[in-house]
C-alpha positions in Angstrom: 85.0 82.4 111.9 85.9 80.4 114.8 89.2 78.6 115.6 90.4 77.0 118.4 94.6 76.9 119.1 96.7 75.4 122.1 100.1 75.0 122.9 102.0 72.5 120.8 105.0 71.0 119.7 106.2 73.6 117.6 103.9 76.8 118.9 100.6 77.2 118.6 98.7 74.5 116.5 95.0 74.5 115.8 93.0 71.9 117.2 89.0 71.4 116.7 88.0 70.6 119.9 87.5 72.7 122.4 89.8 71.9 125.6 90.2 73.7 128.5 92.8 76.6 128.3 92.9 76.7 124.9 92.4 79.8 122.5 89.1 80.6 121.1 89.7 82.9 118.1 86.9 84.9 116.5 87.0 87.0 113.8 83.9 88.7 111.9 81.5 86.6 114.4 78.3 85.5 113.4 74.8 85.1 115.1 76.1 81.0 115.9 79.1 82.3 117.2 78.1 85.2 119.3 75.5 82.9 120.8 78.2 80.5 121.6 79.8 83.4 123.7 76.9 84.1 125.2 75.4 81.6 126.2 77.7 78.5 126.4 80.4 80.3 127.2 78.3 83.0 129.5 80.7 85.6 128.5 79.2 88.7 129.7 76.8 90.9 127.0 78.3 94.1 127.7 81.7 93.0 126.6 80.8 91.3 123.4 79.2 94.9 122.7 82.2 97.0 123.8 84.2 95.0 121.3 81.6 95.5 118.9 82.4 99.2 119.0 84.8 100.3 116.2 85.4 103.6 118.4 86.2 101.4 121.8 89.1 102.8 123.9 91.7 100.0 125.3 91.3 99.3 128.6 91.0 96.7 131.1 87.9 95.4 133.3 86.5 92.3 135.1 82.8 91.1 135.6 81.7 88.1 137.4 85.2 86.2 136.8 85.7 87.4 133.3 88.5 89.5 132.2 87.9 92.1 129.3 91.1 93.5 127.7 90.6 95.9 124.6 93.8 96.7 122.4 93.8 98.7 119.2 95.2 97.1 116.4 96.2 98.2 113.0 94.1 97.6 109.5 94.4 97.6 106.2 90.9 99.0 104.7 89.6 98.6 101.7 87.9 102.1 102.2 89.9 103.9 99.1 89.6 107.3 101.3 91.3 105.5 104.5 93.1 102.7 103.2 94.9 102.5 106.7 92.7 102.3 110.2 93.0 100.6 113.6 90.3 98.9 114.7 89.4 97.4 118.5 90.1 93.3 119.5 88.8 91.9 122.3 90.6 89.8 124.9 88.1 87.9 127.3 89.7 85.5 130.1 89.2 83.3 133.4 90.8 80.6 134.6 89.4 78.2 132.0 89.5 79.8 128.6 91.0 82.5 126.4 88.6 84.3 123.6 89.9 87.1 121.3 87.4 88.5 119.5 87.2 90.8 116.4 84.6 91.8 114.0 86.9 92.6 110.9 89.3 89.8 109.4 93.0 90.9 110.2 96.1 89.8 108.8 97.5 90.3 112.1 96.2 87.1 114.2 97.1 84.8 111.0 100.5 86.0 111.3 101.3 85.6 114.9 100.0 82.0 115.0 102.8 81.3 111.7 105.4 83.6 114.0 105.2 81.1 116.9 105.4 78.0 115.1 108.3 79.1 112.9 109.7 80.7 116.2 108.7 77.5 118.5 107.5 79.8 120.9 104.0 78.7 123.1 101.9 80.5 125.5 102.7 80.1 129.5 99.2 81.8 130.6 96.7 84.4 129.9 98.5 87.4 130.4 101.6 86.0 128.9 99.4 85.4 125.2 97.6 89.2 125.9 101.5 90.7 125.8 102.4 88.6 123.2 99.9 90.1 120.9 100.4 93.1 122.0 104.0 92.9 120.8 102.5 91.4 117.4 100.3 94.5 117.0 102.8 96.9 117.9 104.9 94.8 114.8 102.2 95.5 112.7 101.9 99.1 113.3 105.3 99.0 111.7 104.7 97.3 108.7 101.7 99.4 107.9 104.1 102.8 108.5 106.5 101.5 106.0 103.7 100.7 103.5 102.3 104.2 104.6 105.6 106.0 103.9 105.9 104.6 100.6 102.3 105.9 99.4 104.0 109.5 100.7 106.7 108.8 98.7 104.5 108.0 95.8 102.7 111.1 96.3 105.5 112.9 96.1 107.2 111.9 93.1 103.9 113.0 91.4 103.3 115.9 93.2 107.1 116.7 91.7 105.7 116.4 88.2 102.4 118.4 88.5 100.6 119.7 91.4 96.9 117.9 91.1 94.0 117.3 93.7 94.1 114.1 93.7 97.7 113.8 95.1 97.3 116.4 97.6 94.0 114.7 98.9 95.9 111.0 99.1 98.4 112.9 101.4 95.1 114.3 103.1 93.8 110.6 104.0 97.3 109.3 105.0 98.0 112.0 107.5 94.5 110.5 108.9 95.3 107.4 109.1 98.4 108.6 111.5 96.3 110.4 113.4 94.6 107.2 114.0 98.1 105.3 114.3 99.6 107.7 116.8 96.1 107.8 119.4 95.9 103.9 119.2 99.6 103.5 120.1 99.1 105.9 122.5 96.0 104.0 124.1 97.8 100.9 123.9 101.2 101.5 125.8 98.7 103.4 128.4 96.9 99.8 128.8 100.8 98.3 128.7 101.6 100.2 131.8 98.6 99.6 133.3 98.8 95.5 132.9 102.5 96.0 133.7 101.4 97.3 137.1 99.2 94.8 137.9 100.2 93.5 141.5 98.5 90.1 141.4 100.3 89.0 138.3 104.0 91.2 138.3 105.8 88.4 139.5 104.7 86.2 136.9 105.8 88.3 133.8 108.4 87.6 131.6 110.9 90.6 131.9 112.3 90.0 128.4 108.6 90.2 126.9 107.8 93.0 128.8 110.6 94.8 127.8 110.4 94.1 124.1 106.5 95.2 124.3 107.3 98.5 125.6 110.0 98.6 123.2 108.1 98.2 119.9 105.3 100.5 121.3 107.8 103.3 121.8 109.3 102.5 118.7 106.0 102.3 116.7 104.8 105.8 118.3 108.0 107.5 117.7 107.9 106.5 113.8 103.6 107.4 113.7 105.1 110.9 115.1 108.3 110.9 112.5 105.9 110.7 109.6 103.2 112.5 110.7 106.0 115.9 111.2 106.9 114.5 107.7 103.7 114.7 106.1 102.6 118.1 107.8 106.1 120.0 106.5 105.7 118.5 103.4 101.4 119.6 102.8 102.9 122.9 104.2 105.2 123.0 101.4 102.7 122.1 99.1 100.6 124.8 100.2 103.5 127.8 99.6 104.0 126.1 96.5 100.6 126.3 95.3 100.1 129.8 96.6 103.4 130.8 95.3 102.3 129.9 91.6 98.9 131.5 92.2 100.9 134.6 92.4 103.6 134.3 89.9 100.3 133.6 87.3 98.2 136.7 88.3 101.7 138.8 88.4 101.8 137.8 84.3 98.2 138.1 84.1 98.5 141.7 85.5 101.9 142.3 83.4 99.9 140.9 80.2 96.9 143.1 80.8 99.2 146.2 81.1 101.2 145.8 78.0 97.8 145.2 76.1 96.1 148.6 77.6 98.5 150.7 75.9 97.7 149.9 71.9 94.0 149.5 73.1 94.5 153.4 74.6 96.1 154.6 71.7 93.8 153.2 69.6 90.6 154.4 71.5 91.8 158.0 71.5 92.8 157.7 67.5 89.1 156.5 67.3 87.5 159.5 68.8 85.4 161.6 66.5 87.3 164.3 66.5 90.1 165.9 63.8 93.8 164.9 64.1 96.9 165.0 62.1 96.5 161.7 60.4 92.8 161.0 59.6 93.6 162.5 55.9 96.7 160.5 56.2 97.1 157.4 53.5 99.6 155.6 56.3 97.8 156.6 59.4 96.9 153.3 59.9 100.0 151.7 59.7 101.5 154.9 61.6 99.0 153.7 64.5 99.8 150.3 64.3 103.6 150.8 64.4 103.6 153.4 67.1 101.2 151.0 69.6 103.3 147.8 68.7 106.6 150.0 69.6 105.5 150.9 72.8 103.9 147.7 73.8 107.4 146.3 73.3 109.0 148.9 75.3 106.5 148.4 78.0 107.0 144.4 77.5 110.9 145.1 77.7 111.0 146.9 81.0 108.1 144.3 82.6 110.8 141.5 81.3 114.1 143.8 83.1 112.1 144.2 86.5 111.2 140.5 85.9 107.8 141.0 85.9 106.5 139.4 82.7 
């Protein structure tokens, strides 16, 4: 899907022609629009496939005028066993036009075009809109931790009531998807710095933005790493848990076995084939019986004192 946006009255408003220094949006690009990158724009091939990559690092080149910027931002998945990923977007510049491109449809770039119109806020050049949504993604990291944190939450309430796979396995695939969080975030204030440091365009940066960019990166990162330390103590926990039931069942299991080995040991050596005082006994049954239930009971008594049963 293609849009095109430029400044406007009241931010960024979409327009259907396309105009020189406006924003080409692209998400989930078809044949059409890849050959309208191609070839009408003569963006260069190697870039469109960079972005293409859903493992693509963020970084920054430039090839025959063009500008390539690559930024990792958040996504909600529909994958049930990663509902939380980041995925590459593509930020391809000269001197005449601005293309973002990205191959999955986010709810990111939707909500950065309602943010500047309801903020008024419009775009004084290239790099200016390339730290702007930068800030937006870093936003977004946030809104996906908080969503995260209440899936751990979730988990946890249910992991109170009864210890099941299927809880500790949705822990399992949200301490992946901070993983994911924490090296993106990471990538992309390494990118920040490096843009930051650009001499050609330093004295043309907005010192607020800047500052609030580097800001929400820090911030973002510093939460990813909160609840990742969260989510490892608490699997940890889990772990002991499990392990310390495990024992407490095979210590009554054990306890259990020994209390039943001593009527089964009376009763084999009463069994033998060989004479003893009661086989011409009328209540030598019932002797048996009694004497292997009192013991059993004294053995299940002192198992209960030593709190082992």
């Amino acid at each position: 899907m293609r849009k095109y946006y430029k400044n406007g009255i009241s931010g960024l408003e979409i327009t259907n022609n396309l105009n020189q220094n406006c924003w080409i949006s692209i998400e989930s690009p078809t044949q059409e629009d890849k050959s309208f990158l191609l070839n009408d724009l003569q963006i260069p091939e190697a870039f469109y496939n960079d972005i293409e990559d859903i493992d693509e690092r963020p970084r920054i080149e430039e090839e025959n005028g063009w500008n390539l910027i690559i930024i990792r931002i958040p996504y909600k998945s529909e994958d049930p066993k990663l509902p939380f990923t980041t995925i590459p977007l593509g930020l391809i510049f000269n001197s005449q036009h601005f293309v973002s491109v990205c191959f999955h449809k986010t709810e990111m770039l939707d909500d950065f075009i309602i943010y500047t119109q309801r903020k008024n806020l419009t775009v004084k050049d290239n790099f200016d809109l390339v730290l702007k949504l930068l800030l937006s993604s870093s936003i977004w990291y946030l809104k996906y931790l908080k969503q995260i944190n209440q899936r751990i939450k979730l988990a946890e309430d249910n992991l109170e009531k009864s210890i099941k796979n299927e809880e500790l396995q949705a822990l399992l695939e949200l301490e992946k998807c901070l993983v994911f969080f924490i090296t993106s975030i990471k990538a992309n204030d390494i990118l920040f710095h490096r843009i930051k440091n650009l001499k050609a365009e330093r004295e043309y940066f907005d010192a607020d933005l800047l500052e609030d960019v580097d800001i929400e990166l820090k911030q973002a990162l510093e939460m990813s790493n909160i609840y990742s330390n969260i989510l490892t103590g608490m699997m940890d926990a889990y772990a002991s848990v499990i392990s310390n039931n495990l024992n407490v069942i095979m210590k009554r299991l054990t306890s259990v076995s020994i209390i039943l080995m001593i009527p089964t040991l009376i009763a084999s050596l009463y069994g033998m084939n060989v004479p003893n005082k009661l086989e011409n006994n009328p209540n030598g049954l019932l002797i048996i019986v009694v004497f292997s239930g009192v013991i059993a009971m004294i053995g299940a008594y002192l198992f209960k004192k030593k709190n082992l049963f």
